[in-house]
C-alpha positions as CSV (number, residue, x, y, z in Angstrom):
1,X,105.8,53.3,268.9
2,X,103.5,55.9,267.2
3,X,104.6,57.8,264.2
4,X,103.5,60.8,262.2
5,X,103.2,58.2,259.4
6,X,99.9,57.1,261.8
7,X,98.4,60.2,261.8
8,X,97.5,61.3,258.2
9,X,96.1,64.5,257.5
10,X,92.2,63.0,257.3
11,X,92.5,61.4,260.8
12,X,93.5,64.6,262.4
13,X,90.9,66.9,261.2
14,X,88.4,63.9,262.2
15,X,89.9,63.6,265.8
16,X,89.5,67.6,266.2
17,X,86.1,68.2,264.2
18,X,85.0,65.2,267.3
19,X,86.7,67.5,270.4
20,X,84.8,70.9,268.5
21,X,81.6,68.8,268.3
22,X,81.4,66.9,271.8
23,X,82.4,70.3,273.7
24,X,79.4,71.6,271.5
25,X,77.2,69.5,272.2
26,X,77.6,68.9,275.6
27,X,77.6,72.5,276.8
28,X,74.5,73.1,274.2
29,X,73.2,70.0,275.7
30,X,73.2,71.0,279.3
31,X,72.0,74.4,279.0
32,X,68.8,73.1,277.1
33,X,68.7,71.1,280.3
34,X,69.4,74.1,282.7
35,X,68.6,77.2,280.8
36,X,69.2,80.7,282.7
37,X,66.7,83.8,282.3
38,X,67.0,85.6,278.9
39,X,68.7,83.2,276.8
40,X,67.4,82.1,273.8
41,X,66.5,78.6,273.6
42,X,65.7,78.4,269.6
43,X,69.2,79.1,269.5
44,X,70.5,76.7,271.7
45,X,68.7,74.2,270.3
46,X,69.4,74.7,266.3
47,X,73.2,74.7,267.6
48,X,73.0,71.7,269.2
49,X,71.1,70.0,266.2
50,X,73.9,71.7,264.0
51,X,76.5,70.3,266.1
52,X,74.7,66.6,265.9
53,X,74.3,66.4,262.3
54,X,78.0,67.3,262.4
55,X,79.4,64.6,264.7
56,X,77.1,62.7,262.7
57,X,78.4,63.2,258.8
58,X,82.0,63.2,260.4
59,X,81.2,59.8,261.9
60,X,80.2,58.6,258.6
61,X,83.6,60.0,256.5
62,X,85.9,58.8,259.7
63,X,84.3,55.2,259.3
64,X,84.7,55.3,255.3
65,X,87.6,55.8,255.5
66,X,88.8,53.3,258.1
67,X,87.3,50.7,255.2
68,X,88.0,52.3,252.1
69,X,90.3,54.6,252.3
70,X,94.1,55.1,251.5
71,X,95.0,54.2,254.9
72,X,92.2,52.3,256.1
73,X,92.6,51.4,259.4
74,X,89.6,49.4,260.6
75,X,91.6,46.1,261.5
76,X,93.2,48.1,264.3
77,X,89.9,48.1,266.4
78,X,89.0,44.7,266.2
79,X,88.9,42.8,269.0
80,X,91.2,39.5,268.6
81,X,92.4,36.4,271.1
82,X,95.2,38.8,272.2
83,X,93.0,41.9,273.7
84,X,90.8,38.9,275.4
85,X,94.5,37.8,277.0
86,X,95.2,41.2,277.9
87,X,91.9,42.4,279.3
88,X,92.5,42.0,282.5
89,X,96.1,43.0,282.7
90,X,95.4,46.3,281.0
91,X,93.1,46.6,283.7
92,X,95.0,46.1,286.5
93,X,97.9,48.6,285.2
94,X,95.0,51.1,284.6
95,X,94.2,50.6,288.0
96,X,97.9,50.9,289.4
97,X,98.2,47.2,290.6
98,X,100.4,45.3,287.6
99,X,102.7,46.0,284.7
100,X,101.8,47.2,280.8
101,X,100.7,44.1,278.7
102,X,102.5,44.3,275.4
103,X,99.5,44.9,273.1
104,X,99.3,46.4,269.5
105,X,98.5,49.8,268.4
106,X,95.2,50.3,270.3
107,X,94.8,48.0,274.0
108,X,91.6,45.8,274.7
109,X,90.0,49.1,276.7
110,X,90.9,51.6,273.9
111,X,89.2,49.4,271.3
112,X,86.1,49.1,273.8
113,X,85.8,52.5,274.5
114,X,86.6,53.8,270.4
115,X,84.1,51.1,269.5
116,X,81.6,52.0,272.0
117,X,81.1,55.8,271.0
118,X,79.7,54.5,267.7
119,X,76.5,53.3,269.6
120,X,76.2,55.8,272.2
121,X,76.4,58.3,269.1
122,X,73.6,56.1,267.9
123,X,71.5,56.4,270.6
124,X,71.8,60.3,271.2
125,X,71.0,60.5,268.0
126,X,67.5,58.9,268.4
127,X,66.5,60.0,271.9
128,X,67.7,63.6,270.8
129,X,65.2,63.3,267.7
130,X,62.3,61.6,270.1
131,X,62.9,64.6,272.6
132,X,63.1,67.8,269.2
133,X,60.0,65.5,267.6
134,X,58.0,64.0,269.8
135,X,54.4,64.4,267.9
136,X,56.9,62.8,265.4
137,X,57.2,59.5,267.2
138,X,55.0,58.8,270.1
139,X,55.1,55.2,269.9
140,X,59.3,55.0,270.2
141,X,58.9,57.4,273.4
142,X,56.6,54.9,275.1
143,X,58.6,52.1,274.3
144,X,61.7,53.6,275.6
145,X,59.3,54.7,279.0
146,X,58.3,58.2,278.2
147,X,60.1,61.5,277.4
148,X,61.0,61.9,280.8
149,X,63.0,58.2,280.4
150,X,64.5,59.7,277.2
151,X,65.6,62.9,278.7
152,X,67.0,61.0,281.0
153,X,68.7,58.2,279.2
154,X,70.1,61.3,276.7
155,X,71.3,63.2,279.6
156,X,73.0,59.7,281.4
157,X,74.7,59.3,277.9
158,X,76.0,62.8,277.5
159,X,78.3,62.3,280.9
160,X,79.7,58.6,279.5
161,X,80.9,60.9,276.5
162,X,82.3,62.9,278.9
163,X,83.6,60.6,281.1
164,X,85.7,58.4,278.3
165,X,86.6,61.8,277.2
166,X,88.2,63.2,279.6
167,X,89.8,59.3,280.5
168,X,91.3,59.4,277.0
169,X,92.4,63.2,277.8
170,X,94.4,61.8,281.1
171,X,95.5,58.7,279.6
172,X,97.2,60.9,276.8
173,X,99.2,63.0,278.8
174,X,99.9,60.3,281.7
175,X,101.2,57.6,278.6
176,X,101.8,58.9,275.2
177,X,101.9,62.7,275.1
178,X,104.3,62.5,272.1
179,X,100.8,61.8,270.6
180,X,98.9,64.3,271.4
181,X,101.5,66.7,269.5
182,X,101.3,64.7,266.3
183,X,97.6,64.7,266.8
184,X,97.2,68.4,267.0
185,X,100.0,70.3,265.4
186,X,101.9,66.9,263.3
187,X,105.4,67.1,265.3
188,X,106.9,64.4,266.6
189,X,108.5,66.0,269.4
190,X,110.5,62.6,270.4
191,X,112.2,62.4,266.8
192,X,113.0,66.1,267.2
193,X,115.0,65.0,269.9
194,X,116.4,62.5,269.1
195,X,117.5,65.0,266.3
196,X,118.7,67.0,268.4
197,X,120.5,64.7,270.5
198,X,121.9,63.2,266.8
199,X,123.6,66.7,265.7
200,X,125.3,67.7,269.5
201,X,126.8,64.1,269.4
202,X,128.2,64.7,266.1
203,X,129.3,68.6,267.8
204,X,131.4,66.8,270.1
């Protein structure tokens, strides 16, 4: 069972600099995709390459320290003989038809979809920079098929993001929701009461 002890103070601010950043992008994102009458697009854009080189840096701090810092916490993402065992049963109960595998901190399809934002990060990165500079780097456009592939490939991408987002927002709620307080606001709402619970049981 979770603990505050598993959300220290760096982890937190990383986990809500990500939300501020992804909602960024993503509405920035689509309206340099569907832009209305009068707005400014020089805007739009600088925000959204703001945003970017903020996911970006944040990326980079959240992964030092997950290998050097205090708490480093990388060995909880990586992918052992047990999440292969419990692939498909986490599936299943994901998908309503068995029970919850006993896994560790982090199932096989939390690890797959934490470790899988890394690349897609990776690759918005690079199709965003082929799409702001594309005097800048003809040659990667063709290889990738053109802008109008990379448009495309940045704009599939930007709806996985929120896809597994809005997954991990359900899954949250639906299975650990004593999480999401310790994430945000560092309360453990379940140990405030038991608490609780402790100090009327002593009443009577």
């Amino acid at each position: 069972m979770a603990n505050l002890a598993d959300f220290p103070l760096i982890r937190r601010m990383s986990h809500l600099i990500n939300l501020i950043n992804f909602l960024a992008l993503g509405i920035t994102g689509y309206l340099i995709h569907a832009p209305y009458t009068g707005m400014s697009m020089n805007l739009v854009r600088n925000l959204h390459f703001f945003f970017m080189y903020f996911l970006i840096i944040n990326a980079f701090l959240r992964l030092y320290h997950a290998f050097v810092g205090k708490k480093k916490d990388y060995k909880d993402f990586i992918f052992d003989k047990e999440d292969v065992k419990n692939f498909i049963p986490q599936t299943k109960y994901y998908l309503f038809m068995g029970k919850h595998p006993k896994t560790g901190r982090y199932n096989p399809l939390q690890k797959l979809a934490y470790l899988g934002l890394i690349p897609l990060t990776l690759i918005q990165a690079l199709t965003g920079l082929i799409l702001y500079l594309p005097d800048k780097f003809p040659g990667m456009a063709v290889s990738l098929g053109g802008l109008a592939a990379v448009r495309g490939i940045h704009y599939v991408v930007m709806w996985l993001f929120f896809a597994i987002i809005l997954v991990h927002i359900y899954l949250v709620f639906v299975e650990s929701r004593a999480q999401f307080w310790m994430m945000f606001f560092n309360k453990d709402k379940d140990q405030e009461k038991r608490r609780v619970t402790k100090e009327l049981d002593k009443a009577i």
